[in-house]
C-alpha positions in Angstrom: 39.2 -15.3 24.0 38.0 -14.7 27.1 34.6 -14.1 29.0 33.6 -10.8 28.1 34.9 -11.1 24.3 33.2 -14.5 24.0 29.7 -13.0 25.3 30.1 -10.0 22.7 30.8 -13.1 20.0 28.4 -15.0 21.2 25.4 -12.0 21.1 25.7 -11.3 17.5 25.0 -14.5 16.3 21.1 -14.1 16.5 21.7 -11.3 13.8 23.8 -13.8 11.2 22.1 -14.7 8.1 22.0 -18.9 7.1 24.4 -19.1 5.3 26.5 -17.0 7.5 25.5 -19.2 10.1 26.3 -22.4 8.0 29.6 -20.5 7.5 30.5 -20.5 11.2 29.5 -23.9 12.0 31.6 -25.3 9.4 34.4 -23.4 10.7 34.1 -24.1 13.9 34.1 -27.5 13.3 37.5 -27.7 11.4 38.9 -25.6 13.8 38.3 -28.3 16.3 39.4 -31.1 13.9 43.0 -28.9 13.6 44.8 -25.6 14.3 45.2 -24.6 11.0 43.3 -23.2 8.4 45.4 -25.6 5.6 43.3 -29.0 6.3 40.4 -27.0 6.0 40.5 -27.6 2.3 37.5 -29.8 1.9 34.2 -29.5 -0.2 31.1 -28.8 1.1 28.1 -30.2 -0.8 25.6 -27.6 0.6 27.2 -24.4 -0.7 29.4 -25.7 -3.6 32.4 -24.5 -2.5 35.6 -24.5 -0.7 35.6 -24.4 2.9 38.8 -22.5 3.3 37.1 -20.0 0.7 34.4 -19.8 3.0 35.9 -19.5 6.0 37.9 -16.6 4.5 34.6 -14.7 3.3 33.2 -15.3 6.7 36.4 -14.9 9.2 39.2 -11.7 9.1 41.7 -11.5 11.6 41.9 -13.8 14.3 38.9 -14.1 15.6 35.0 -15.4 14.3 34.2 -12.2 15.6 35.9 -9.9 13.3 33.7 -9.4 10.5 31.1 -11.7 10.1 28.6 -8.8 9.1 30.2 -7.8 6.4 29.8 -11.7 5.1 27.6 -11.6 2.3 24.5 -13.8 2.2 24.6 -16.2 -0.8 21.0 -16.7 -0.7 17.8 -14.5 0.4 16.6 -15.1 4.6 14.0 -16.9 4.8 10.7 -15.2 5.9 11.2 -14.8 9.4 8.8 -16.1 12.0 7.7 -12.2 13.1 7.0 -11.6 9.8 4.6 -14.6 9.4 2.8 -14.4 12.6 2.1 -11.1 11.7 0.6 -11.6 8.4 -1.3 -14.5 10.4 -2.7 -11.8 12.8 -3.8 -9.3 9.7 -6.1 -12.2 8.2 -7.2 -13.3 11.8 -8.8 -9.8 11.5 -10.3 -10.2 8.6 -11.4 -13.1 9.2 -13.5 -12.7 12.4 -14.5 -9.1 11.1 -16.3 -11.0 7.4 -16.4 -14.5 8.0 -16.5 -16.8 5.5 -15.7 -15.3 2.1 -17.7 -18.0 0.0 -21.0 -17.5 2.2 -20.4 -14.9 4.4 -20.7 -17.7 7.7 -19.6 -16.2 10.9 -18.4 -19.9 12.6 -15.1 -21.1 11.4 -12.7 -22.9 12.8 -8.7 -23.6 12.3 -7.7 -26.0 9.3 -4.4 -26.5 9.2 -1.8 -24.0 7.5 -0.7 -23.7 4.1 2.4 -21.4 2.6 3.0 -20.4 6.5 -0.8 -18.6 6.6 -3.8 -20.3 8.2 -6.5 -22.3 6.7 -9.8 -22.1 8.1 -13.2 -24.0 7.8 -16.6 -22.3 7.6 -19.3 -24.8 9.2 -22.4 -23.2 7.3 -20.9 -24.0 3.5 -18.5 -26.6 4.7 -15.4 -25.0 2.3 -12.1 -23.9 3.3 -9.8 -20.5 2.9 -7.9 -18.7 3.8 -7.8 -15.0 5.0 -6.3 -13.7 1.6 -9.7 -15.8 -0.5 -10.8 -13.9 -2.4 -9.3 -10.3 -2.2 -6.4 -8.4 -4.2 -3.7 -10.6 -2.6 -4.5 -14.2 -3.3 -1.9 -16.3 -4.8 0.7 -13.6 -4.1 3.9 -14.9 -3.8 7.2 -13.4 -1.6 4.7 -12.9 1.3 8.3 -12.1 3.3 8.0 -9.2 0.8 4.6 -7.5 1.4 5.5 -5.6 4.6 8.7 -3.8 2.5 6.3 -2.9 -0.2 3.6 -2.1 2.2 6.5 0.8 3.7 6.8 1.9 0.2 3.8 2.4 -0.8 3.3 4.7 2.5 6.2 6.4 1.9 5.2 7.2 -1.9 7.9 5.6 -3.5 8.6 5.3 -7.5 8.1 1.6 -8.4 11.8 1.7 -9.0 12.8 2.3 -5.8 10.1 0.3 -4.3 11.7 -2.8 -6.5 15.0 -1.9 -5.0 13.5 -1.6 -1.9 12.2 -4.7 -2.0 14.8 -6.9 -3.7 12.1 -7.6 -6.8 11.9 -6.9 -10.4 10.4 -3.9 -11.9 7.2 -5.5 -13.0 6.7 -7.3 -10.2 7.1 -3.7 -7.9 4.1 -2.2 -10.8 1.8 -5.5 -10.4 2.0 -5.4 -6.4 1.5 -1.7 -6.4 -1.8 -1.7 -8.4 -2.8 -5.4 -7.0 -2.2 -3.2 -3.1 -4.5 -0.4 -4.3 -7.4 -2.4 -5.8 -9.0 -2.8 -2.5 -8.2 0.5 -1.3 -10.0 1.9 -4.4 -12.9 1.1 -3.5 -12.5 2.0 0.2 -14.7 5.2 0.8 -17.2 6.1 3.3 -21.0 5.3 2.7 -22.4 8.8 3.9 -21.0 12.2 4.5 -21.9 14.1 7.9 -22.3 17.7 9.0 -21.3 20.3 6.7 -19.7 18.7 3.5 -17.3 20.8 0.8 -17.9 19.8 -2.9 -16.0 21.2 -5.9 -14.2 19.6 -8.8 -10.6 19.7 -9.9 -8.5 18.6 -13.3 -6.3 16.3 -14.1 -4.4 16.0 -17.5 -5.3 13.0 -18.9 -2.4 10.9 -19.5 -1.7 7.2 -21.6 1.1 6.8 -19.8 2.4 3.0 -20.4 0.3 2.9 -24.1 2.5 2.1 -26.8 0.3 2.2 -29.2 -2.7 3.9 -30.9 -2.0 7.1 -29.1 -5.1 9.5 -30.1 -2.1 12.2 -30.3 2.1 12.5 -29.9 3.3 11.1 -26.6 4.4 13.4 -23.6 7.3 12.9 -21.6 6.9 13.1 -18.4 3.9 14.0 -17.4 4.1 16.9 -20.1 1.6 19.9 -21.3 -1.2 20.1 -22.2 -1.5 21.7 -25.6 -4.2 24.4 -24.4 -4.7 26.6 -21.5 -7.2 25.9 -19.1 -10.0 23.5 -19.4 -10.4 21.7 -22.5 -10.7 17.7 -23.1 -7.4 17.1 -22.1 -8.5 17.9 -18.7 -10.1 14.6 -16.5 -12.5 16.1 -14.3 -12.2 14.3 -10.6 -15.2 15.6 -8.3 -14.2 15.8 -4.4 -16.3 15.8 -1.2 -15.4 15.8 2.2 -17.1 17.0 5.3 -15.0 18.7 8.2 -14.4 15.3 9.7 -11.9 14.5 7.1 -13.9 11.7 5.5 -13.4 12.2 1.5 -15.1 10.6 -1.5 -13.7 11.3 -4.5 -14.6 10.0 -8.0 -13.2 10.2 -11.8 -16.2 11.3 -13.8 -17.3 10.6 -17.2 -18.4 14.2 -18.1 -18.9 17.0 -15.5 -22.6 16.5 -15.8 -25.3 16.3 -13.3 -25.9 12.3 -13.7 -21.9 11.6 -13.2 -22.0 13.7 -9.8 -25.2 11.6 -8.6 -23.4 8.7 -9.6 -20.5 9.6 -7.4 -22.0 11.1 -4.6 -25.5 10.3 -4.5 -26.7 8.3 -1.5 -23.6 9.7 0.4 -24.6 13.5 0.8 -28.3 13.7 1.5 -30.4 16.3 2.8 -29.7 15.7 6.0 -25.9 17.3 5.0 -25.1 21.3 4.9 -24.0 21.2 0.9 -20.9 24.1 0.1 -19.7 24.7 -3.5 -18.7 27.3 -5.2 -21.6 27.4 -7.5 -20.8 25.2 -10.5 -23.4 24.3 -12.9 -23.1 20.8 -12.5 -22.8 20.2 -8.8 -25.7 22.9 -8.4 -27.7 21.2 -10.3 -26.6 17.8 -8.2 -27.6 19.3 -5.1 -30.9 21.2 -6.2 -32.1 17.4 -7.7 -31.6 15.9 -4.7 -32.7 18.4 -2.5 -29.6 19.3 -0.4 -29.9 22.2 1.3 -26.6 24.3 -0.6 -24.8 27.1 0.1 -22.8 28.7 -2.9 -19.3 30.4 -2.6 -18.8 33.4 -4.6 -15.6 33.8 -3.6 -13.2 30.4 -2.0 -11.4 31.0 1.1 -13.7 34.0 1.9 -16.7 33.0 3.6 -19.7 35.3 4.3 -19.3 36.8 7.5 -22.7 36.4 8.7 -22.0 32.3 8.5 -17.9 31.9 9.0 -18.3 28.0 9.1 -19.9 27.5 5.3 -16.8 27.4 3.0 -14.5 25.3 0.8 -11.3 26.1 2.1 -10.8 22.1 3.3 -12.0 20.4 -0.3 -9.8 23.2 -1.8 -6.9 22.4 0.6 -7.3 18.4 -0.1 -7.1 19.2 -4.0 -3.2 20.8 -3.2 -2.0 18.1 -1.4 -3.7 15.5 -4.0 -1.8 17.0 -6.8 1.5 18.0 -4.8 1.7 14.4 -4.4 1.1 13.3 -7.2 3.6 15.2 -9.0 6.1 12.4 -8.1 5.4 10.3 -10.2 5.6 12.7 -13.6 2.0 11.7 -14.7 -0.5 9.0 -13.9 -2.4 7.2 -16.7 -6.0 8.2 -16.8 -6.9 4.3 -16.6 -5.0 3.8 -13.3 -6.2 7.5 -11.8 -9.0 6.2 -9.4 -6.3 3.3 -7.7 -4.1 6.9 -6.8 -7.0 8.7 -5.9 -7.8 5.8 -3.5 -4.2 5.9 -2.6 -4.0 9.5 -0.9 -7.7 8.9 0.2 -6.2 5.9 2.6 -3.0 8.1 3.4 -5.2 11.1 5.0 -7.3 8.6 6.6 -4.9 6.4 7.9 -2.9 9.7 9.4 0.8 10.3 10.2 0.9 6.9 12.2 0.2 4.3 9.5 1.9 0.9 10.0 2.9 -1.1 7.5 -0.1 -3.5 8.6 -2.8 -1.5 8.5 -1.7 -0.9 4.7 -2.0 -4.6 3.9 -5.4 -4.4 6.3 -6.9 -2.3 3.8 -5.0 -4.3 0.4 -7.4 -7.4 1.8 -10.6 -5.2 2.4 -10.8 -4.0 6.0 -9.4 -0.1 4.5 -10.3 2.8 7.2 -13.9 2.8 5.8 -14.1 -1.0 4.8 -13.6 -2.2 8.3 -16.9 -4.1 9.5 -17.8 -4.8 13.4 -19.0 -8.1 13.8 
């Protein structure tokens, strides 16, 4: 071999798996002891078998450099040290943004490391954490893992494809997703400002994943409903957002006035400029609290004396809320407010999300969760 083939050899082996790596340096090391593959015919305790077997996966043709990526691993990489410095920096943030989880102490200090993340000590209760105490995450396992999932999630993957993605089993892929969004839930902003858009849409309620006790017969998927327009069947899910692009959203009860206070109260106030497109209940909402309101005959056609009072964003949020939603055939009622929380973080993180900022928000520091010391 010489110089320039060795330094092409000698490059790749920073992208070798262990146990391709394990491979080589056995192989190497009864090349030296002979010239010929036959004495190589000795067992290695490590992998369990043959070395000339192993040298054959790893080697074709004459050289160590002919296809050692096509090897296949025979066990998963270990988390790689990028991976777990990164997860280190996520809870670093969280952890100088809240403190102490226990008592909400604001000087800590580094105690030790445990599972690869770091431990800390708060000096006010004297307990230790870490920066996954306490939230959605804790006692996770396959931390190697959560940056994968993370990716899926942003991409909108089925759980199926986000287990393959992954390398883990179904119901492992449907516990992460919902343990991800649990956080993210509850992530929305404490006040509306400006001009805020209000207005209600439906979603078919769904008991997707009961398997028994089913007040009616099953739908496949997604299915029907079994009358036109509103009826029970439809879950009302009231929206507001003002033209910032900071949305609350909430599954109601009944479309009544007390389950749009409870939603929205405290979060659009009189100090807001209140559009709707007259609704009994959301009237009735705004009128009790005194919002000044301004009521749409007619969406997407605002008054021409006062172009900027419309719905036309809420309105515009509701398409792509149920355009995305479509992909995954129906959503049960019960889970609805982890997918509405779901989009929410996907408009608010924007077309730029990272993987990091997802798991950011999955241990409580979301786009509207995040807290300045």
């Amino acid at each position: 071999m010489d110089v320039a083939e060795f330094q092409e050899w000698s490059g790749g082996i920073a992208r070798l798996s262990r146990a391709q790596r394990r491979q080589t340096f056995q192989t190497l090391a009864l090349s030296e002891a002979s010239d010929s593959y036959e004495a190589s015919n000795s067992y290695d305790d490590d992998l369990g078998e043959c070395c000339e077997a192993d040298a054959v996966t790893a080697v074709s043709g004459d050289t160590l450099g002919g296809t050692l990526a096509a090897a296949e691993p025979s066990m998963p990489a270990p988390p790689s040290r990028a991976q777990m410095d990164g997860l280190a920096g996520i809870g670093q943030r969280r952890v100088d943004s809240l403190g102490c989880p226990h008592c909400g102490g604001r000087e800590v200090t580094l105690w030790g490391k445990a599972s690869g993340v770091p431990r800390y000590r708060c000096k006010s209760c004297e307990r230790t954490f870490n920066a996954l105490t306490k939230t959605p995450l804790a006692h996770l396992r396959k931390k190697d893992k959560w940056l994968e999932q993370a990716g899926a999630m942003i991409d909108g993957a089925s759980v199926s494809k986000t287990a393959e993605r992954c390398d883990v089993d179904y119901t492992t892929a449907f516990r992460w997703r919902h343990r991800f969004l649990e956080a993210l839930s509850l992530d929305k902003p404490k006040n509306l400002s400006g001009i805020v858009e209000g207005d209600e849409t439906f979603i078919l309620e769904s008991f997707k994943g009961k398997r028994s006790g089913l007040p009616r017969a099953s739908r496949k998927r997604g299915g029907k409903a079994a009358k036109r327009g509103l009826s029970a069947e439809q879950i009302p899910v009231i929206v507001a957002r003002d033209r910032s692009g900071a949305t609350i959203d909430a599954v109601l009860p009944k479309l009544n006035r007390a389950s749009i206070t409870a939603a929205l109260g405290g979060a659009v106030t009189p100090a807001n400029q209140f559009c709707c497109d007259g609704g009994t209940a959301i009237v009735a909402f705004a009128l009790k609290a005194a919002i000044p309101i301004h009521i749409l005959a007619a969406p997407g056609k605002p008054n021409l004396q006062a172009p900027d009072f419309h719905i036309n964003n809420v309105n515009a949020y509701h398409g792509r809320l149920k355009e995305w939603m479509r992909r995954f055939h129906g959503v049960a009622t019960k889970n609805l407010p982890n997918y509405l929380g779901w989009r929410r973080a996907l408009e608010a993180l924007g077309s730029k999300v990272r993987p990091e900022d997802w798991i950011l928000g999955a241990i409580g520091l979301g786009p509207y969760q995040q807290v300045t010391p």
